[in-house]
N, C-alpha and C positions, 0 to 999 in steps of 0.2 A: 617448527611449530607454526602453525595458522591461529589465528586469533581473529572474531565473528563478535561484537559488541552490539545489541540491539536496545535501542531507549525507547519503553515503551511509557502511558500514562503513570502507572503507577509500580514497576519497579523495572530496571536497568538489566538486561541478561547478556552472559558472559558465556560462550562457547571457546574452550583451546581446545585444537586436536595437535596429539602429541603423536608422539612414535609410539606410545603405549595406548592408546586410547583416547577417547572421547572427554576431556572434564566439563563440568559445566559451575557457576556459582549465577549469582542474583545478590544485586546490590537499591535499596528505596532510588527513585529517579529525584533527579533534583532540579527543579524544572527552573528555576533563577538559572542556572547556567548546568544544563547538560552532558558538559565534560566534566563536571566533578564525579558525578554518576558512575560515568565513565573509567573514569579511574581509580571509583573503588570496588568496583564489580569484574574490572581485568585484576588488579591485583588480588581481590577474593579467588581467582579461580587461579591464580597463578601459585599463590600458598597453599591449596589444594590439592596442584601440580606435585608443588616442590619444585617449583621452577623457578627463573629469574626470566627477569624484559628480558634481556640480554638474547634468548632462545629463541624468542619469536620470528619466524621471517619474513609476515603478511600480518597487515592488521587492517581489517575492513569492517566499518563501522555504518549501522542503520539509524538514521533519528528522524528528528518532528519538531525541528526547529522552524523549516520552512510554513511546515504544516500548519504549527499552530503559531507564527507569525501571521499568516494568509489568515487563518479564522478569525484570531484577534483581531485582527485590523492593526496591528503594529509593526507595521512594515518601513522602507525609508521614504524620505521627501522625494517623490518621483515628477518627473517633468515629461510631455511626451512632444515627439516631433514626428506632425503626420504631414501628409501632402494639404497643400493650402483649399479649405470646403470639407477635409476630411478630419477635422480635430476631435470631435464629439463621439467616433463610434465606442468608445468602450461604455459612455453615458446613452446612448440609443440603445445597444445593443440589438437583442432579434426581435424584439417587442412581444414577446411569450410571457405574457403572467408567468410568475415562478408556482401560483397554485390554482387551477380552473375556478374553484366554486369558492376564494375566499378574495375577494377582488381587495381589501385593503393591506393583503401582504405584497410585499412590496422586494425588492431586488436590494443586494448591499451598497452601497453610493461606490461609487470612483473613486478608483486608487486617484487619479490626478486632478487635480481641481482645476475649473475653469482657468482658473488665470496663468496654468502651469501648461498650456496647450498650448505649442507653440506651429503656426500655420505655415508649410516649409511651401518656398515659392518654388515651384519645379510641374512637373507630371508626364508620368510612364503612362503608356499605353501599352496592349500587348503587345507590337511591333517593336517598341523599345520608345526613344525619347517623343513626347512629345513637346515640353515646354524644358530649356534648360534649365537646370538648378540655378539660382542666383546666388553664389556664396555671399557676395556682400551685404545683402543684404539680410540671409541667414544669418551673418555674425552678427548684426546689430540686431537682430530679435533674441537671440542667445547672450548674448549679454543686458539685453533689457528683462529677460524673461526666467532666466536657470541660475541665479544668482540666492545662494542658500538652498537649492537642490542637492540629492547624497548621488541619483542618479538619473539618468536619463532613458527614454526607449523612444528608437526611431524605426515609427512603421510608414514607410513610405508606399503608394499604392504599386503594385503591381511587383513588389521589390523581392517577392520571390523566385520571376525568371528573370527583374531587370536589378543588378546590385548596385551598378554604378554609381546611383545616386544616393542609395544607403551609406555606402563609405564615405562618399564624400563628406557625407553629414558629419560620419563618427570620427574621422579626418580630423574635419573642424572643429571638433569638440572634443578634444584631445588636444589640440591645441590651444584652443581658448582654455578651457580648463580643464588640464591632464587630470586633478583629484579625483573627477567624477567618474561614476561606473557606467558604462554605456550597452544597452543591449540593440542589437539589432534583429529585425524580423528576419533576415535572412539566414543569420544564425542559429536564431531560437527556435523558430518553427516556422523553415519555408515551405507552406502548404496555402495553399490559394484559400477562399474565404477571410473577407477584410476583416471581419469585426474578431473571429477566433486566430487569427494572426496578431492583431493590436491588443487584443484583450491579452495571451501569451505573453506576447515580448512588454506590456506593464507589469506581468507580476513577477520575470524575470528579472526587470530592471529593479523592483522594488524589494524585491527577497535578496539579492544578489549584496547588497555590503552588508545585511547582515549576516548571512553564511559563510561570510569571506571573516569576519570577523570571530564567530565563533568559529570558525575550523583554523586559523590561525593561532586561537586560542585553546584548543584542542590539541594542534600538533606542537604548541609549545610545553604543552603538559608534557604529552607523549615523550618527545624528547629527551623533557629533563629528568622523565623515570625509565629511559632505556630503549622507548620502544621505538619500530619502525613508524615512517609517516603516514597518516591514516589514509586509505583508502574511501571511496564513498558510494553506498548506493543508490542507484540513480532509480526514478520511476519505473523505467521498461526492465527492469529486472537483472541490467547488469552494472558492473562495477566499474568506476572510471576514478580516476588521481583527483586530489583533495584541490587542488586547482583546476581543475575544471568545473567539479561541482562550484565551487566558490566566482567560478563565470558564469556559471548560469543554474541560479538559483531554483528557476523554477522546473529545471529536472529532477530537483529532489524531493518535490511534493510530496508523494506517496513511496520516498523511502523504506518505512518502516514496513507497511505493509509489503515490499516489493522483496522484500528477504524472507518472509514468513510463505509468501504465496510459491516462492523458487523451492524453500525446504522442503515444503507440503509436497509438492511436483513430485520431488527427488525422492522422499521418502515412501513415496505412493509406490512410485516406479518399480525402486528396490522392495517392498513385500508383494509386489507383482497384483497391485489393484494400478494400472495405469491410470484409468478413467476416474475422478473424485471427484465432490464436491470438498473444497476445504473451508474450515469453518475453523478461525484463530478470534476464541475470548480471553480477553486481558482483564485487565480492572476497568479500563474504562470504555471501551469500546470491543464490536465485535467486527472483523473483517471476514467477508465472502468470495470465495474465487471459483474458479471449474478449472482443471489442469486434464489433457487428454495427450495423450500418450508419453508420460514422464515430465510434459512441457505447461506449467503455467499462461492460463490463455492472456492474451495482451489484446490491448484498444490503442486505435489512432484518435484518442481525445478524451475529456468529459469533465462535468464539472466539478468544483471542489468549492466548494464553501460560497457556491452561488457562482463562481468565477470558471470562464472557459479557459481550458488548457491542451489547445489543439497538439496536444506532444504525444509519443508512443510509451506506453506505460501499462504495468500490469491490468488488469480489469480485474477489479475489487470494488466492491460492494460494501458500503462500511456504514453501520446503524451505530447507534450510541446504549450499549448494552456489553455491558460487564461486571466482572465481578463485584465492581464499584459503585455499580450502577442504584439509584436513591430509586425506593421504591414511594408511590404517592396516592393521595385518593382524589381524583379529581372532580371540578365542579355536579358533575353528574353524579357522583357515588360509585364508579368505577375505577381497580382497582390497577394503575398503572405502574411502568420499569422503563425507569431514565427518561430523557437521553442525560439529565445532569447526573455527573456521576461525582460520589463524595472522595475520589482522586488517589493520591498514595496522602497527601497531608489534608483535613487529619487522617482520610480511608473509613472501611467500614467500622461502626461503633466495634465490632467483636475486635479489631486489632488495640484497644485503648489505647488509644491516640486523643484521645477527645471527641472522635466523633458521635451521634446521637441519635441519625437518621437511619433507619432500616434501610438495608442495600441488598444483593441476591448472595453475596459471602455471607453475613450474619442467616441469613434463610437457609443456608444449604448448612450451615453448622448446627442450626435448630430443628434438622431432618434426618441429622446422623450423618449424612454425607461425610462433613469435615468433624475434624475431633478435636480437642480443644487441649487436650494431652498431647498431640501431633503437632508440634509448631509447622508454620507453612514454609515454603523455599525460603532463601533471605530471612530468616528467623526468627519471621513475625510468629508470636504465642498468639493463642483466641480465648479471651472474653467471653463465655457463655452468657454470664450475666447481663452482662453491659448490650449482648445481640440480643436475648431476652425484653430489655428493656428497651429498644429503637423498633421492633417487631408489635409488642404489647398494645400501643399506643397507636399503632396501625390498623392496629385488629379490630380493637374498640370502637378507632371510626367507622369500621365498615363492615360490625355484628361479627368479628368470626374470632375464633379460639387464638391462641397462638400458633399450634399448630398447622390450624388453617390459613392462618395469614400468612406462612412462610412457605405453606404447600402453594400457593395461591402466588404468591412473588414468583417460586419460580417455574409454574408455569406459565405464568406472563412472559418471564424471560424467554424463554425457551421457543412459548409461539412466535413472540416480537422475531426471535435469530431463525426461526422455520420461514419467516415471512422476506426476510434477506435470501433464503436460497431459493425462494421460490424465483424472486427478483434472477437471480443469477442461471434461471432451466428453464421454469416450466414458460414462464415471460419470454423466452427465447427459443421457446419450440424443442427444448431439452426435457427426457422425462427424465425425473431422480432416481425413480428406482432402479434405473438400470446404470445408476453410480452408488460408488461406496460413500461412504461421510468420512473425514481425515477430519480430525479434534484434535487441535491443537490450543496453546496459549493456558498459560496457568487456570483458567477457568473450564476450557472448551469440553474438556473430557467431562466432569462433572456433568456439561447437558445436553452430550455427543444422544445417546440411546433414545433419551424421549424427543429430539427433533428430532431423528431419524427414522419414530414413531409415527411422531404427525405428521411426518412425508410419505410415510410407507417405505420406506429403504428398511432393506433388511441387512445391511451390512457395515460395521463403525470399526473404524480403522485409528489407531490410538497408538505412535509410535512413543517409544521408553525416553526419548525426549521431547516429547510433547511440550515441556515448560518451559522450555529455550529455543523453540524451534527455526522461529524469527533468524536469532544470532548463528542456529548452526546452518542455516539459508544461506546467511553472508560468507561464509567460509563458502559453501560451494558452490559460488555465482560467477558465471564470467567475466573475465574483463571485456568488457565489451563497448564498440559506439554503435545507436542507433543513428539513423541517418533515414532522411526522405526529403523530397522532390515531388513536386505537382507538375504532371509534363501534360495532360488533358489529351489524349491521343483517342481516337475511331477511326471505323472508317478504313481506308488503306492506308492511313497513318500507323496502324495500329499492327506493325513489322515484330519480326521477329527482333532483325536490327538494331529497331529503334528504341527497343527495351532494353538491351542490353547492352547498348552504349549509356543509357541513362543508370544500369545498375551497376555499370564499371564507371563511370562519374562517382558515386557514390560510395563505391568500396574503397576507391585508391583514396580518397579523403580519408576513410576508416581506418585503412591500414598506416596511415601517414598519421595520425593522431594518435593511434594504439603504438606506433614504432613498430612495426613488424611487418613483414611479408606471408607469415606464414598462418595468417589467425582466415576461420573459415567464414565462408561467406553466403548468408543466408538473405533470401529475398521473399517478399510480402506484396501485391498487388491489389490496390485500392478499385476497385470496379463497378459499374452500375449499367441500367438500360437507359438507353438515350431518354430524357425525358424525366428521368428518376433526380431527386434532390439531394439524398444522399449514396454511401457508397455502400460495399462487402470486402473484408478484406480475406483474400485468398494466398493460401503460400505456394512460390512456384519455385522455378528452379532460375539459376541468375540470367540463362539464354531461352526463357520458356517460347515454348510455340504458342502463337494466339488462339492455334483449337483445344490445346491443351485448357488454358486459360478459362477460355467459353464453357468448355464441359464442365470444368472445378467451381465457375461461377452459378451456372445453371443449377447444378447441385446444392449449393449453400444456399442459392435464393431460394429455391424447392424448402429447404429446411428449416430457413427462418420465419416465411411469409407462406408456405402452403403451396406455394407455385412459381413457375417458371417459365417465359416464354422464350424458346431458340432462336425462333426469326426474328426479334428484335435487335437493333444495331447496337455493338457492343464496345463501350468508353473505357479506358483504362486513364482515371482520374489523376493517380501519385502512387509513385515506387518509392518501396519503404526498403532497406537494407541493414541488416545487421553484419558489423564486423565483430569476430567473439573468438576468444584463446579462452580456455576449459580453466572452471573454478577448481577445488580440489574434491578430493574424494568423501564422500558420505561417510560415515561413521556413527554408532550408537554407544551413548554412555556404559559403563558395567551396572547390570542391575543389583548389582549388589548377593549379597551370600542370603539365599534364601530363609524367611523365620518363618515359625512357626504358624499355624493359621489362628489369626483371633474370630471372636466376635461380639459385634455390636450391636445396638439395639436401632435399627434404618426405618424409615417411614415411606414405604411403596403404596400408590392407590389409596392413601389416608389412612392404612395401619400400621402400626407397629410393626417389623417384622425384623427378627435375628436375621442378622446379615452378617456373614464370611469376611473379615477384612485381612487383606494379602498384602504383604510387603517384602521387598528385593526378588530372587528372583522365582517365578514359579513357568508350570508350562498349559495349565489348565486352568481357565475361570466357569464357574458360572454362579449366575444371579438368582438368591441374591447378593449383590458383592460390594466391596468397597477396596478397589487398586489404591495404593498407596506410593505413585511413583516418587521419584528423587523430585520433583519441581511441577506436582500437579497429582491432581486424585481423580479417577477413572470410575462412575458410578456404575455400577453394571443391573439391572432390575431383573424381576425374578425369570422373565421370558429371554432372555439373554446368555450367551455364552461361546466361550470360546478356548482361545489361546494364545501362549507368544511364540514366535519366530526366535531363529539366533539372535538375530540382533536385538532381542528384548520388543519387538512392535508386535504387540496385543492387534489381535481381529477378531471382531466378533461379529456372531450372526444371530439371526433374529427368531425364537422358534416359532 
């Protein structure tokens, strides 16, 4: 059995695939610590089963421990050691207002504080040394300087083609003091640009003993209830050993999403829409991807909570809009959704819990959508009343009915998550209509059809485990190491050769850290025109020819920027390399024994209107409808219809 555990804001999802099928549960997240979550959302799907630990053979686990450490600002006592005159870049940074027209917002401060900057006497050049490191003198700033530090990051300039003087560093601090966690740029992310090299390897250093703490504290669970040792996913969308995530923290930034974007891929693939937009709402946030042919599209960087993270990692788009999401009237008298979202504790007023504030879950229960007789996944019952009364007191501030206020939230919602896919297409010289939408995430289906409206896609794709899709990602993600190298090559530098000596550097490290011989080997090239500040990243094969290169470059520039010029001189910046052994096989839940068709009373275009509600399994929808799957509800409007597939995944089209 395979076991896929996803921690998302506000509830924890459990995917086992067995020999008999797909199970899936959902357990409240439990944000003080994580792995309690954890382990009651695997043992929910394991008595489900009718299984014990003891069966499982794989257990790979998605969180947002890193994540929401980095946002918090509650990271460890970090200390940084840069070359001497270069201490301050993570506090300069690129000198880019974070916003054009509102000049007193301002950038998040520095993980490392002035006096934790320590100025290492040495200097690389490209050639290799130009001034030697002075140990001794290092040791006596390292003992003046990192004393009550958790860990350390040492970016030395030029220390992703010259290492020498990185280790030496990490050497000597290891010896002086073994306790501390040490990240190096070379390790972290050896890609040229100083300030997204230093800025990486500090959040590395400073997420690193807390992931090492909680996943020690996770596989101590594990153990003592049966199970295998956790697996972890990593940003770029594959899977690597709980010691390695725990060396380097800042690979697991975008964990959670990085399992949900791989599922969507795969599940796209298998109903034969390769091309998607995928669109994963939770309760408190919404993630955006584009996945073209089966494959999750991926980035070499980007920022996360204000902070650059020059690493290879899914490309995800992520607004603060879900299910949870607190709806508000702002100083103008317009009527806003999120980003503060009222979380799993206490969650939307409808779940009584305590909460009081109108969110997009009490709106879609006050629209018919949700039923209040239907408890949700994880067992939450809904409060009409109580959604009633957080909705009410919205309305009134802002002249409209009840039911206009909750028609009105969520199409807030809905344009706010249309406005993330635009981010993720049409911004990028992508048109949407000529993709499907994948709706996923306990929310997604719910507002799959009318943002597929306001895009004009005619096509919404809603697989039968839409509400764990995250967790059933993780089961089918490779084990895989990303790997890259800045080699700066033109010119008649720019060999056949010289490429593929630099992507066999690269794999034999891969294959040496995966233990295998036999895992495949995939290549990505970083590219631009002489002259150009940033790059494109193209996929080639691991000995590509440079004409080859040129023509796949020419192409993608044409497509992002409108044009392309041939006779320009052509830079091959950094070779990206995956090494990858195959996750497991896709699987969909049993929809269960078909019932009868009800119906309710739904609110389409501000009327009333009787609506068809479906539950377990059928083969024909149309709208107006209301899907009632195992771990999510599917709204379908009156223009709308379709069908499911074997495996239970609903497509519908637009009429």
């Amino acid at each position: 059995m395979l076991l896929g555990v996803d921690v998302g804001g506000t509830f924890t999802d459990a995917a086992l695939l067995t020999p008999s099928g797909l199970v899936t549960a959902k357990a409240p997240s439990t944000p003080d610590d994580q792995s309690e979550g954890v382990l009651e959302a695997v043992q929910a799907a394991l008595d489900a089963a009718g299984a014990s630990a003891s069966d499982i053979e794989r257990f790979v686990h998605g969180m947002t421990v890193g994540t929401n450490a980095l946002l918090e600002g509650k990271v460890a006592r970090t200390a940084l050691l840069a070359t001497e005159g270069f201490v301050d870049l993570e506090e300069l940074r690129r000198q880019a207002r974070p916003e054009l027209y509102r000049l007193c917002a301002g950038h998040p401060p520095p993980l490392v504080p002035p006096e934790l900057r320590v100025p290492v006497p040495e200097r690389m050049g490209p050639d290799g040394v130009v001034r030697a490191l002075d140990s001794d003198a290092l040791r006596d700033l390292v003992r003046e300087r990192c004393s009550g530090v958790e860990a350390v990051a040492v970016c030395l300039l030029w220390g992703f083609r010259h290492r020498e003087h990185e280790r030496a560093a990490a050497e000597l601090l290891a010896a002086e003091l073994p306790e501390l966690h040490v990240s190096t740029s070379h390790e972290t992310a050896g890609v040229f640009r100083e300030y997204e090299r230093c800025a990486t390897t500090i959040v590395d250093a400073a997420l690193s003993p807390l992931l090492r703490r909680y996943l020690e504290r996770l596989a101590e669970r594990a153990r003592d209830a049966g199970l295998p040792e956790p697996e972890v996913m990593l940003s770029g969308g594959g899977v690597a050993s709980a010691d390695t995530a725990a060396r380097h923290g800042s690979w697991t930034v975008l964990s959670g999403p990085a399992g949900g974007a791989v599922g969507a891929a795969r599940s796209a693939q298998r109903a034969g829409a390769e091309d998607v937009v995928a669109l994963d709402m939770g309760g408190t946030s919404c993630d955006v991807s584009v996945a073209f042919g089966g494959r999750a599209g991926e980035t070499g960087g980007r920022e996360v909570g204000g902070r650059a993270l020059a690493l290879p990692m899914v490309d995800v788009h992520t607004i603060g809009a879900g299910g949870g999401s607190v709806a508000w009237r702002d100083a103008g008298g317009a009527l806003r959704v999120g980003p503060r979202s009222a979380g799993s504790v206490p969650g939307p007023a409808c779940y009584g819990r305590g909460g009081e504030e109108p969110t997009v879950t009490d709106a879609n229960l006050l629209l018919g959508y949700l039923d209040a007789d239907s408890p949700l996944a994880g067992g939450v019952s809904l409060d009409r009343e109580a959604a009633e009364r957080a909705v009410v007191g919205l309305g009134e501030s802002l002249g409209l009915s009840l039911e206009e206020a909750a028609a009105g939230i969520v199409r807030v919602a809905s344009a706010e998550m249309a406005g993330a896919v635009r981010v993720m297409t049409v911004e990028r010289g992508i048109d949407p209509r000529d993709l499907a939408l994948l709706a996923f995430g306990g929310a997604g289906p719910l507002h799959a059809c009318s943002i597929a409206e306001e895009l004009d896609m005619r096509r919404v794709v809603v697989p039968q485990a839409s509400g764990v899709l995250s967790a059933l990602g993780l089961i089918v993600s490779e084990r895989r190491r990303d790997l890259v190298e800045s080699v700066l090559l033109a010119g008649d530098e720019l060999r056949r050769e010289g490429i593929a000596d630099a992507v066999e550097r690269l794999a034999a490290r891969g294959r040496e850290e995966l233990g295998t011989g036999g895992a495949e080997v995939r290549a990505g090239y970083d590219l631009r025109y002489a002259g150009q500040a940033f790059e494109l990243t193209v996929p080639g094969e691991p000995s590509p020819d440079p004409a080859e290169l040129r023509r796949a470059f020419d192409v993608a520039h044409e497509q992002r920027y409108g044009y392309s010029d041939p006779d320009a001189v052509l830079e091959l910046v950094t070779v990206r390399v995956s090494v990858a052994l195959p996750g497991g096989e896709l699987a969909a839940p049993p929809a269960g024994e078909g019932e009868e068709p009800r119906t309710r009373e739904a609110i389409f275009g501000g009327e009333p209107v009787e609506s068809t509600v479906l539950r377990g399994a059928f083969d024909d929808v149309r709208g107006p409808a209301v899907c009632e799957l195992r771990e999510a509800t599917l709204v379908v409007p009156p223009s709308w219809s379709g069908g499911a597939d074997e495996d239970g995944t609903i497509v519908l089209e637009r009429g």
